[in-house]
VOPAGU-2260 file (C-alpha; in pm, 1 decimal, decimal comma):
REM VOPAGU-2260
SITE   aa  ch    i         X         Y         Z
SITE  UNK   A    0    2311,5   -5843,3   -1054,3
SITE  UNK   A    1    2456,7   -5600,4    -769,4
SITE  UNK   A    2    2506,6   -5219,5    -909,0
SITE  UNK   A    3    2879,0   -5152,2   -1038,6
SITE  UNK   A    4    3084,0   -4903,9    -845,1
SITE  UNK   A    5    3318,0   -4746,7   -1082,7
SITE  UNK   A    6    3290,7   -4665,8   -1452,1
SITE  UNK   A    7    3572,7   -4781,7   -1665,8
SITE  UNK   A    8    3550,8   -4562,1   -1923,8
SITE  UNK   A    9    3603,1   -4244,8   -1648,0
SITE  UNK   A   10    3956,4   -4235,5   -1426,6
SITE  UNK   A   11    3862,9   -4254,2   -1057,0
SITE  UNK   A   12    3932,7   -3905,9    -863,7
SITE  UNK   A   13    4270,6   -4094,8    -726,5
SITE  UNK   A   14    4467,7   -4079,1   -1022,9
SITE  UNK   A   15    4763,8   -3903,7    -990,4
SITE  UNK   A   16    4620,8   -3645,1   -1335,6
SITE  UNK   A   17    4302,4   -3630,6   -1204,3
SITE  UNK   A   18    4385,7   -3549,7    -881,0
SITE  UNK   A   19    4628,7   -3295,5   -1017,2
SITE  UNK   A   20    4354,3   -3159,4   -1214,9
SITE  UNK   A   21    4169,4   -3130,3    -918,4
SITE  UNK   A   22    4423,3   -2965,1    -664,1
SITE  UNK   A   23    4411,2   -2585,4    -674,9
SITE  UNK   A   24    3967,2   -2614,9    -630,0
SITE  UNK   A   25    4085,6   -2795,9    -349,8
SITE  UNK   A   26    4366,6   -2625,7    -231,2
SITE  UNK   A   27    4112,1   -2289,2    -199,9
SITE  UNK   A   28    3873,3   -2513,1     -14,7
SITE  UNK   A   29    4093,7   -2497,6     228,9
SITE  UNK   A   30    4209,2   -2110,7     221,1
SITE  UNK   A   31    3825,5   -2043,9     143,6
SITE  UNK   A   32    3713,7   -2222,9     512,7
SITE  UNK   A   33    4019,5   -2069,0     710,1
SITE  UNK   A   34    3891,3   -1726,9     590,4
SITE  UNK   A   35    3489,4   -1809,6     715,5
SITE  UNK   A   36    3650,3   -1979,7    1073,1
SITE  UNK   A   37    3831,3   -1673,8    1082,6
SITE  UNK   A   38    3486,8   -1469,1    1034,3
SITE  UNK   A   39    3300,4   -1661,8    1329,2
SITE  UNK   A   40    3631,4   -1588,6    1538,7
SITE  UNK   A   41    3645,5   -1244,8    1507,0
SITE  UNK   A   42    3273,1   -1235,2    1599,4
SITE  UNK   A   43    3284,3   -1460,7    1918,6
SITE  UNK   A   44    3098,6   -1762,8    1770,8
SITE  UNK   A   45    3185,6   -2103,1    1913,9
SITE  UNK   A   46    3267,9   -2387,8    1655,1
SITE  UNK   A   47    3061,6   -2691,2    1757,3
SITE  UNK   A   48    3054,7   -3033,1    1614,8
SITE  UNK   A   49    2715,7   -3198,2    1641,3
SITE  UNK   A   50    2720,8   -3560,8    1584,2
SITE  UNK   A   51    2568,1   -3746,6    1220,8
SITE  UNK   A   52    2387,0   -4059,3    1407,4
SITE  UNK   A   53    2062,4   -3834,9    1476,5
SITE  UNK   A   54    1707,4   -4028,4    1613,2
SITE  UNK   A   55    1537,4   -3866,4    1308,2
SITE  UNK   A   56    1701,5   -3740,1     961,3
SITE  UNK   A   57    1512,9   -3398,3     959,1
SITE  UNK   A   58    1107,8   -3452,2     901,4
SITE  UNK   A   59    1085,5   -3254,1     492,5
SITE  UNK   A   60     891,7   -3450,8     267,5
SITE  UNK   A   61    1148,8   -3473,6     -57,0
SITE  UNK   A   62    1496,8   -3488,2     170,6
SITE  UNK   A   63    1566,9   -3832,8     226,0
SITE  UNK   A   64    1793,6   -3965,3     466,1
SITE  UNK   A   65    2018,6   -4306,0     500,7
SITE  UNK   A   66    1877,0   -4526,9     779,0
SITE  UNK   A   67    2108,7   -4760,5     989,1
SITE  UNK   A   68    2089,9   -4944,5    1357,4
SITE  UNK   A   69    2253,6   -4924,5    1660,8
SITE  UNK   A   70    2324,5   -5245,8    1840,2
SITE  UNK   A   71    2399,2   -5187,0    2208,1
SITE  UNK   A   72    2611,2   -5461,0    2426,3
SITE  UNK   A   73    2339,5   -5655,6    2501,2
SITE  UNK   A   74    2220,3   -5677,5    2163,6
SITE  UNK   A   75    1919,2   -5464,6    2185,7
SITE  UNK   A   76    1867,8   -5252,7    1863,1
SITE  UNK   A   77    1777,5   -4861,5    1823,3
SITE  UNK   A   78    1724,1   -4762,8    1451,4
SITE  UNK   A   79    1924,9   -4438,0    1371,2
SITE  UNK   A   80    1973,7   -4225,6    1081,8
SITE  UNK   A   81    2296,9   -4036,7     919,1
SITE  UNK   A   82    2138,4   -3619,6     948,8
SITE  UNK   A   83    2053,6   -3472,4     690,4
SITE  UNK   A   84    2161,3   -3125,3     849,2
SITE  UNK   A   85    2339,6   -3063,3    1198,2
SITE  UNK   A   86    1972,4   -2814,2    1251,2
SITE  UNK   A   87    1831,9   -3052,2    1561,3
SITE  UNK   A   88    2160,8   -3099,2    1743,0
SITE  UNK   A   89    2202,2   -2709,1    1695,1
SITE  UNK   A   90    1897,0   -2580,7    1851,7
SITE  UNK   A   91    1948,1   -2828,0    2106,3
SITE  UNK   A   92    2251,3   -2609,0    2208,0
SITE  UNK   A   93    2083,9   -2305,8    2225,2
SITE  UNK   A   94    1810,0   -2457,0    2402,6
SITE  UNK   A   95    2069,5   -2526,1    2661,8
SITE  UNK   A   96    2246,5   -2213,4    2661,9
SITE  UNK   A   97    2481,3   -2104,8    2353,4
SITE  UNK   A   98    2437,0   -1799,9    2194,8
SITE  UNK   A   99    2652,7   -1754,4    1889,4
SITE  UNK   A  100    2769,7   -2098,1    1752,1
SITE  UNK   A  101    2818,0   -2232,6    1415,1
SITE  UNK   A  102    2975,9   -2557,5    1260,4
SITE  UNK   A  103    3143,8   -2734,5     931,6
SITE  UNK   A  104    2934,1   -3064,4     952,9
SITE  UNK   A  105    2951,4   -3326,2     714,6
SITE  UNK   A  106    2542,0   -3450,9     616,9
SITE  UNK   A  107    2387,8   -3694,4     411,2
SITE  UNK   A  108    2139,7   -3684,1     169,5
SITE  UNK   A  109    1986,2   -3985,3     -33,0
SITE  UNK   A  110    1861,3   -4000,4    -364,9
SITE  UNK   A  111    2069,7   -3667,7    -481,5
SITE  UNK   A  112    2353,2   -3695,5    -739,2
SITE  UNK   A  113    2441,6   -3455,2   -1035,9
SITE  UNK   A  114    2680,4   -3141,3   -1082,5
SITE  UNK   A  115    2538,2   -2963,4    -733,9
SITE  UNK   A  116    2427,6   -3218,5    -562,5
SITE  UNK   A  117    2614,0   -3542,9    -350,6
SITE  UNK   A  118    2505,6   -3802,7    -140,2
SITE  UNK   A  119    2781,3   -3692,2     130,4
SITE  UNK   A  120    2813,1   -3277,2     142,9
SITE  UNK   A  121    2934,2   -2976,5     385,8
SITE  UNK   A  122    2675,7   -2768,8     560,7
SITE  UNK   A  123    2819,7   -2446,9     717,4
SITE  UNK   A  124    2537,6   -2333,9     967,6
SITE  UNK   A  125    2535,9   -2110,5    1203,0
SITE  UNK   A  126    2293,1   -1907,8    1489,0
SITE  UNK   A  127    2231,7   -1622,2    1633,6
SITE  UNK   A  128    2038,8   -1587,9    1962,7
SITE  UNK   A  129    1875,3   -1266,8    2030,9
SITE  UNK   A  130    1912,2   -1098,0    1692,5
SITE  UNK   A  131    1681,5   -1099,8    1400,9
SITE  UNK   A  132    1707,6   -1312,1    1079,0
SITE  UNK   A  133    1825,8    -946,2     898,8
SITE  UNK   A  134    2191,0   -1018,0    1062,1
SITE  UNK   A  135    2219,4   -1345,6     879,4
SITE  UNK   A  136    2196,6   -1100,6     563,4
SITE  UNK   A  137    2481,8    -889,9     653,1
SITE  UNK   A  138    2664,5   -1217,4     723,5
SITE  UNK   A  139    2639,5   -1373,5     367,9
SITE  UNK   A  140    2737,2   -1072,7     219,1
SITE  UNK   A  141    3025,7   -1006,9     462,7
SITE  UNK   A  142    3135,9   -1403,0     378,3
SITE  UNK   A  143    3059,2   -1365,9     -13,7
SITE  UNK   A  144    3361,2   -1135,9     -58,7
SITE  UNK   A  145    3579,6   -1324,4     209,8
SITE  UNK   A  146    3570,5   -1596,4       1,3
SITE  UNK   A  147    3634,6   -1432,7    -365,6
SITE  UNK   A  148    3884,4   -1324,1    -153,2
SITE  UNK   A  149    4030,7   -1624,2     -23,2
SITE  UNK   A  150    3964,0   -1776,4    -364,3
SITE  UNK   A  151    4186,5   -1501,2    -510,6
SITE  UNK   A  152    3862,6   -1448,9    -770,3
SITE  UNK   A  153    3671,3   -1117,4    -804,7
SITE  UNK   A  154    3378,2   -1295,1    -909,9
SITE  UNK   A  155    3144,1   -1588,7    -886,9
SITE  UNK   A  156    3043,9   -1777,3   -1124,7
SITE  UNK   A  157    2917,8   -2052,6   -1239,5
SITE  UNK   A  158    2796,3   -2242,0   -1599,9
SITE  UNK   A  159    2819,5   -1886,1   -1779,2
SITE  UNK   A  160    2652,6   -1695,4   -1514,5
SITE  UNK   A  161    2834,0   -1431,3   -1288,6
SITE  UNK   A  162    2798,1   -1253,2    -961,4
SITE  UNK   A  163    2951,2    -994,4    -817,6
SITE  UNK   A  164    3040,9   -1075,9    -454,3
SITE  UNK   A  165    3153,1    -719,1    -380,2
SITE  UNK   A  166    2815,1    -568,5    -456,3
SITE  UNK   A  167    2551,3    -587,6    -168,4
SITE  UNK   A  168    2293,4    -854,6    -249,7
SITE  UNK   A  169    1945,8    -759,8    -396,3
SITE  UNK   A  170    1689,2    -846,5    -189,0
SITE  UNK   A  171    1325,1   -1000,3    -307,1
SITE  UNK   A  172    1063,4   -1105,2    -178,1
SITE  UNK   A  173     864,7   -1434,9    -314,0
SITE  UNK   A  174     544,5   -1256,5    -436,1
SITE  UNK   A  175     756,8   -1006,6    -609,6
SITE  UNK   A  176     991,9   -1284,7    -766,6
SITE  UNK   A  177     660,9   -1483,7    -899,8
SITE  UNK   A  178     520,3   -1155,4    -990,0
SITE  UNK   A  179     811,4   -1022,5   -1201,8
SITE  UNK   A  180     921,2   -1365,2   -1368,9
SITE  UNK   A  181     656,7   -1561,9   -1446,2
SITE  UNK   A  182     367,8   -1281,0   -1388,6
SITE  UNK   A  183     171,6   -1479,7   -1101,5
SITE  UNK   A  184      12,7   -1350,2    -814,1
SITE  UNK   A  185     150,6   -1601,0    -555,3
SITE  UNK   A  186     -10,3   -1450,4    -267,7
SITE  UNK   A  187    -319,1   -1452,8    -397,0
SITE  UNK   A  188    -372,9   -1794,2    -349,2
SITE  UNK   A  189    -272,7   -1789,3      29,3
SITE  UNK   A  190    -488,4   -1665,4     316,0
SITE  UNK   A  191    -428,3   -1522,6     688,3
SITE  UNK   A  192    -421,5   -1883,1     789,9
SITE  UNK   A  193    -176,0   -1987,4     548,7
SITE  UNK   A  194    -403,3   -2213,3     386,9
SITE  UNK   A  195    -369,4   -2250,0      -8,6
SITE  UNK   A  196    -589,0   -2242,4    -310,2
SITE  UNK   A  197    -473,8   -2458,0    -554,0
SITE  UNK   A  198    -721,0   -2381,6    -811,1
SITE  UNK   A  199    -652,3   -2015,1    -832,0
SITE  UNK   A  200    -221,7   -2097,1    -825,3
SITE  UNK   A  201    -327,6   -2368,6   -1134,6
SITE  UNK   A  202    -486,4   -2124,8   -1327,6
SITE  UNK   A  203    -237,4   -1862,7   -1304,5
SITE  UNK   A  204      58,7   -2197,1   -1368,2
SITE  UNK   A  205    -103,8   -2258,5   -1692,0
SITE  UNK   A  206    -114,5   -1909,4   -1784,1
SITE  UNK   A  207     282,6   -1929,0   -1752,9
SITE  UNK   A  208     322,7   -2234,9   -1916,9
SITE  UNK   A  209     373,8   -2434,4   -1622,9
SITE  UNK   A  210     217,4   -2799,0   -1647,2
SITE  UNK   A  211     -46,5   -2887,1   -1417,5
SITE  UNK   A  212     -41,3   -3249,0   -1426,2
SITE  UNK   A  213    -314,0   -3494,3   -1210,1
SITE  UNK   A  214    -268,0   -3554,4    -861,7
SITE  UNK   A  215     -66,5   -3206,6    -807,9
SITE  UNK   A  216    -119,5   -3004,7    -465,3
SITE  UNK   A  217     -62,8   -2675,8    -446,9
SITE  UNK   A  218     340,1   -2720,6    -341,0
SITE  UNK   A  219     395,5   -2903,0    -649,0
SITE  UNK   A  220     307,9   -2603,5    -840,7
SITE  UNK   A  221     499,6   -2371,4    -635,9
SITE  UNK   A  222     820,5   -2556,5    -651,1
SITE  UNK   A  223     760,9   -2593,5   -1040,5
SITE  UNK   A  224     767,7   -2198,6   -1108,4
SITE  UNK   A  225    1013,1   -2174,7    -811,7
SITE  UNK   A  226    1259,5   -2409,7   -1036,0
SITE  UNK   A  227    1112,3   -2347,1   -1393,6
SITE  UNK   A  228    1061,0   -1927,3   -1380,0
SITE  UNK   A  229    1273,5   -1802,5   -1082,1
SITE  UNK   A  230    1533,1   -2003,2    -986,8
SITE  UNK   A  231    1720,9   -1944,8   -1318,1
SITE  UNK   A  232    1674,9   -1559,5   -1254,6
SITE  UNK   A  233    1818,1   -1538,9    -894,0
SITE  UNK   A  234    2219,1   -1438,4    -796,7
SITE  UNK   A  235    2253,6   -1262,0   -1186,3
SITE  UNK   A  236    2508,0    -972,2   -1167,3
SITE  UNK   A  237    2513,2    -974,3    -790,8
SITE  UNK   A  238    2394,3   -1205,4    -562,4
SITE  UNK   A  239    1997,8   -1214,5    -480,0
SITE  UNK   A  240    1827,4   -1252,1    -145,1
SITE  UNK   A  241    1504,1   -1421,9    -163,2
SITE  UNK   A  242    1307,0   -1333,3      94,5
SITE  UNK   A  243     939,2   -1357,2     269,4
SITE  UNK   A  244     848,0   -1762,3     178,4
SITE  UNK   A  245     503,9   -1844,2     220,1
SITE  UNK   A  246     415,7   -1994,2     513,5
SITE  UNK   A  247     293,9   -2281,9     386,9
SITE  UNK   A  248     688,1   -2356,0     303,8
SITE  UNK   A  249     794,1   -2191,0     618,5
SITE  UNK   A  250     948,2   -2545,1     723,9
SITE  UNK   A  251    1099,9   -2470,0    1073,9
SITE  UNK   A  252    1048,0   -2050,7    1001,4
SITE  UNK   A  253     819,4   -1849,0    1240,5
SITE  UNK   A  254     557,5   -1646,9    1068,1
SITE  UNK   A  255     595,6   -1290,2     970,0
SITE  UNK   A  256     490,7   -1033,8    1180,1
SITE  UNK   A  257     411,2    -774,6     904,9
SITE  UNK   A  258     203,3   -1064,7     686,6
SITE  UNK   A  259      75,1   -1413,2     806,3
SITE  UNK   A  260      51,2   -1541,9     481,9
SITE  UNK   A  261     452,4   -1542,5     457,7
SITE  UNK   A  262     715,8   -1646,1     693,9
SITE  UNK   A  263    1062,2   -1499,0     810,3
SITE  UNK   A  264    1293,6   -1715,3     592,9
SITE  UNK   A  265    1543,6   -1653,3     307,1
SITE  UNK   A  266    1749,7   -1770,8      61,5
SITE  UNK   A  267    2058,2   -1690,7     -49,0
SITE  UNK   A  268    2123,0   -1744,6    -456,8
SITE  UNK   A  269    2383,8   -1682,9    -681,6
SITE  UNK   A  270    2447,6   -1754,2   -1060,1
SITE  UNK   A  271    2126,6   -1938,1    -999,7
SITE  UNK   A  272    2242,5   -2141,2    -780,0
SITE  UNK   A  273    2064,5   -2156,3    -453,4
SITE  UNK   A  274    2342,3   -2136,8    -178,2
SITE  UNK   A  275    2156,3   -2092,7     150,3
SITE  UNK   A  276    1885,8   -2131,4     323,7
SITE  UNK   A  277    1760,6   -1881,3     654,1
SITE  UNK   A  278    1551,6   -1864,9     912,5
SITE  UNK   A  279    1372,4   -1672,4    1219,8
SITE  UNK   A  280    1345,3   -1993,4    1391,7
SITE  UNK   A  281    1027,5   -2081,5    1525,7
SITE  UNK   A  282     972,3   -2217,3    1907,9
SITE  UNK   A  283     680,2   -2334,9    1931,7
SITE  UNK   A  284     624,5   -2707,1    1960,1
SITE  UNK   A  285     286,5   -2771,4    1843,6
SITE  UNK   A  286     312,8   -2576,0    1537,4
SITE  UNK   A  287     650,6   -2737,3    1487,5
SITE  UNK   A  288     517,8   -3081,1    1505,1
SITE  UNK   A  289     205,1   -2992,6    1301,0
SITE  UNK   A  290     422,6   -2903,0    1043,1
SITE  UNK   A  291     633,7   -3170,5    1070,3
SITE  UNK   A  292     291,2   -3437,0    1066,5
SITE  UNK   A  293     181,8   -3253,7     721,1
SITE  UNK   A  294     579,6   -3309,2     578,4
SITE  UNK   A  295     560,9   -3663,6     665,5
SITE  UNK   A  296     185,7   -3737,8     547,4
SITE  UNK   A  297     330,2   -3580,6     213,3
SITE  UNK   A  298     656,3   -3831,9     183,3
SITE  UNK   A  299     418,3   -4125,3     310,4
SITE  UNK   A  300     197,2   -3983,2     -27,4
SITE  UNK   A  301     461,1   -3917,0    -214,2
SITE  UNK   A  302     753,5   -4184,6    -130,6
SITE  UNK   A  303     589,0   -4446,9      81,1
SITE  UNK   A  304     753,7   -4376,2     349,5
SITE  UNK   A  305     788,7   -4170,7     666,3
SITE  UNK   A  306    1069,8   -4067,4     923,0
SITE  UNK   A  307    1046,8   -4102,3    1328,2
SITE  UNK   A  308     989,0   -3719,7    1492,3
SITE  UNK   A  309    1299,4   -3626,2    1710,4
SITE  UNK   A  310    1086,7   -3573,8    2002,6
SITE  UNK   A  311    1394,8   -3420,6    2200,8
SITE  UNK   A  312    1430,9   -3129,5    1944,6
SITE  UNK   A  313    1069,2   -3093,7    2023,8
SITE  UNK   A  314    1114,2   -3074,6    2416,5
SITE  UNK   A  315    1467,8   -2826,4    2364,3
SITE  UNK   A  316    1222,2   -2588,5    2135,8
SITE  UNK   A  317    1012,8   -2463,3    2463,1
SITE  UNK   A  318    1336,9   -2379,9    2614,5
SITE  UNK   A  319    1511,6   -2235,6    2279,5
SITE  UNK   A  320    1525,7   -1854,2    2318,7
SITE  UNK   A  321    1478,2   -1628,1    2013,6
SITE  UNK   A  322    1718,6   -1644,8    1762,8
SITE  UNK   A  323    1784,8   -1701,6    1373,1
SITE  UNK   A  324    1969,7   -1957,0    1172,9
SITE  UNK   A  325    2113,8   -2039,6     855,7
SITE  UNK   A  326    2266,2   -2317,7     680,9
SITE  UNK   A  327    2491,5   -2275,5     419,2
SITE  UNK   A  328    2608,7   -2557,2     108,1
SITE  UNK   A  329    3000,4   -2508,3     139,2
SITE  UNK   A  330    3098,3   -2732,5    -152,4
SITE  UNK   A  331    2834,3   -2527,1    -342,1
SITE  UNK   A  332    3000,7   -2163,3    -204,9
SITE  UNK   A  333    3404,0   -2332,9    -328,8
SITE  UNK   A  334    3262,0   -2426,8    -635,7
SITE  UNK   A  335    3090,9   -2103,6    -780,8
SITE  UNK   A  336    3432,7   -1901,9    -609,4
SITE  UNK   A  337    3719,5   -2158,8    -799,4
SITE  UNK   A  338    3446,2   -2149,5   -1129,6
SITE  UNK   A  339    3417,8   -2557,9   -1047,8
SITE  UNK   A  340    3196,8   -2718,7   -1244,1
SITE  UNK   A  341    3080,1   -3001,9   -1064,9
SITE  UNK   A  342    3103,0   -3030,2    -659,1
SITE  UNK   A  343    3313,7   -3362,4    -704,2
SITE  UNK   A  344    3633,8   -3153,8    -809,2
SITE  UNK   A  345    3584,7   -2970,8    -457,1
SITE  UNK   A  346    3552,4   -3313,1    -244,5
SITE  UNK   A  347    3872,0   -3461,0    -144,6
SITE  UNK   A  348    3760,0   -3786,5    -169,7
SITE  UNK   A  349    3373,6   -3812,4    -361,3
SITE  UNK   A  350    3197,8   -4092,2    -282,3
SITE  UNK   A  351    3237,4   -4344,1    -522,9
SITE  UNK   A  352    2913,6   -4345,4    -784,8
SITE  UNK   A  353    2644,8   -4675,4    -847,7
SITE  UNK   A  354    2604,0   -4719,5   -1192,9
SITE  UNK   A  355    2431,9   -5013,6   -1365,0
């Protein structure tokens, strides 16, 4: 029997009392993105719109994207897939010349549904050639108080927890997050090459109460404290910057300069809510598609399944010039500035939910 696509016992967001219920989160939606266009205005960044029909979804192992085909006149077929972030099609422009842009692009993520998370979001993102991943700092905080502003709220908050977006954002590193909540010495168990020990992470889990269950790598453990011990800790009081990844997750991050066992990306959290997600973008091919080999060896592991490598964005990366990046969960920012509970009552129209 086919899924269902509407529960009876809930009104669908269209109703005249729901929507009414629903209009002032949306209503600062809008005030809250006129406020961040007028940021990138004032600071000569061009608003792009990169296309969702991408040759390759994005190549992490646990994002998964929706897969569809092309059908040209003469009937030949080319399989595409909706993005699941505008980040190819970006660095593709600065590969070709731009220098400040950033863009409001809708993505689309598979398998994700609950109060933070929909198949159909907004990603704000934006880059800056040139300038280090330290400006992308000074730009959430700058945009953290334009929208309480816009909002008309003076804080943040979200399921209890509150931030002040006034106050300049803390900034931690990984090791020092792991260290101070859940007493582990993550670094410890990465080397100058970047390679892992799992053993000495597992011992050091289990110490913290983490469960180390069979067939775990090393990443499964990280994310597990990263969600179980830290996560819940980040964005209290003020919002939290946490900085200095490991390379190992450095995902499209160059390493550090100061420390090869970490990389030069952030994130942005607040009322423990991860919000962003930064990077010193890294240009060099082979290391790019090496990592992106080892993320899709994982999801063939993990999922059964891989995704095609975008071998364009591999080409444009030789020709990228230095610069940072960051992509931001807009829904995510209205929500936690209107006190929104769950991102539907920021969507205009949700997609409508499967249920059996």
């Amino acid at each position: 029997m086919p899924p269902k696509t509407a529960n009876p016992a809930v009104s669908p967001w269209w109703t005249p009392h729901v929507h009414a219920d629903r209009r002032g989160f949306l209503l600062a939606r809008g005030r809250i993105q006129s406020a961040l266009r007028g940021f990138f205005a004032e600071r000569d960044f061009i608003e792009v719109d990169p296309a969702s029909l991408q040759v390759s979804p994005g190549n992490e192992a646990h994002l998964h994207g929706f897969a569809t085909m092309a059908v040209g006149p003469d009937g030949s077929a080319l399989p595409l897939y909706l993005h699941t972030s505008p980040e190819f099609a970006c660095k593709k422009l600065l590969a070709a010349g731009e220098r400040r842009i950033a863009c409001f692009a809708h993505v689309y993520r598979n398998r994700e549904r609950g109060p933070l998370h929909h198949p159909e979001f907004t990603m704000l993102e934006w880059y800056r050639v040139d300038e280090s991943y330290e400006a992308l700092m000074d730009d959430c905080a700058t945009m953290l108080a334009l929208t309480a502003e816009a909002a008309g709220n003076p804080q943040l908050t979200y399921r209890g927890r509150y931030a002040d977006p006034f106050q300049k954002p803390e900034r931690l590193s990984v090791a020092e997050a792991f260290e101070q909540f859940a007493s582990i010495d993550l670094l410890g168990s990465v080397n100058e090459s970047g390679e892992t020990d799992f053993d000495h992470l597992a011992a050091q889990s289990r110490r913290a109460g983490i469960r180390v269950a069979d067939g775990d790598v090393w990443a499964d453990l990280y994310s597990r404290v990263l969600v179980e011990k830290i996560e819940p800790n980040m964005g209290i009081g003020r919002a939290t910057i946490l900085d200095h990844y490991p390379v190992s997750e450095a995902a499209l991050a160059r390493a550090s300069a100061m420390d090869a066992r970490v990389a030069e990306r952030f994130e942005l959290y607040a009322c423990g809510v991860e919000l962003a997600n930064a990077f010193g973008e890294l240009r060099d091919p082979a290391e790019q598609r090496r990592r992106f080999e080892i993320e899709m060896a994982e999801k063939a592991r993990v999922y059964g399944e891989r995704y095609p490598l975008d071998e364009d964005f591999l080409a444009a990366l030789a020709l990228m010039p230095e610069a940072s990046g960051i992509a931001l969960g807009f829904d995510r920012l209205v929500m936690l500035a209107t006190g929104a509970s769950r991102i539907e009552q920021v969507l205009w129209a949700p997609v409508a939910e499967a249920v059996s």
